[in-house]
C-alpha positions in Angstrom: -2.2 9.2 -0.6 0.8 11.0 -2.4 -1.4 14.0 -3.0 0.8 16.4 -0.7 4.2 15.1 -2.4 5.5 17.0 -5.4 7.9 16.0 -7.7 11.4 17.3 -5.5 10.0 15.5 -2.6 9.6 12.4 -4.8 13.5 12.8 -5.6 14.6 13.3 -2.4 12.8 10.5 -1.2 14.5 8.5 -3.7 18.0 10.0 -3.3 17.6 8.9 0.3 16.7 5.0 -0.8 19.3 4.9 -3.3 22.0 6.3 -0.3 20.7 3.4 2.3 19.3 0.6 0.2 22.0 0.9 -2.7 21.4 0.8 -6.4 21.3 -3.7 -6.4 18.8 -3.9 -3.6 15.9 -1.2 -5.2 14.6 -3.3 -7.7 13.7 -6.5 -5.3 12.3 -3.5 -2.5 9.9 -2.2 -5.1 8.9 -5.4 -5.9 8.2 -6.2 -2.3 6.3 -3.2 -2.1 4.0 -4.3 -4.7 3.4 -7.7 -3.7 2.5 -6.3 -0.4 0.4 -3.8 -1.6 -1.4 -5.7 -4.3 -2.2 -8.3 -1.6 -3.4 -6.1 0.6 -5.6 -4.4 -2.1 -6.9 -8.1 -2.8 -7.7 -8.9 1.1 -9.7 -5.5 1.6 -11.2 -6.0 -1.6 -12.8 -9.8 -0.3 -13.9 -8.2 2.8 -15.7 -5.0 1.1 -17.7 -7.9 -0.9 -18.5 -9.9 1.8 -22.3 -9.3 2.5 -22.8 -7.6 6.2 -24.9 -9.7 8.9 -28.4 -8.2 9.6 -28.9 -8.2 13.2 -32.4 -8.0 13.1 -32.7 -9.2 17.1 -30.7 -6.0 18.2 -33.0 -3.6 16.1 -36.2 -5.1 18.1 
């Protein structure tokens, strides 16, 4: 995902948060990030497990 980001791009990035968000309000972003991203990781996860229906009367 982060593959074409180096390690300036990284500190820019975060020079810009830290300019609009402001030092207090970073911790409780990046821990909305996470939650978001965990739970999104969980719901894909259930739906890549779910077995896929045959549909054996459109093969025929």
């Amino acid at each position: 995902m982060f593959n074409n980001i180096g390690i300036s791009g990284l500190i820019i990035i975060f020079a810009i948060a830290l300019i609009v968000f402001g030092p207090a309000k970073l911790p409780q972003l990046g821990r909305a990030f996470g939650d978001t991203l965990r739970e999104f990781r969980n719901s894909t996860k259930g739906i890549a497990d779910d077995p896929q229906p045959q549909d054996d009367h459109l093969l025929k």
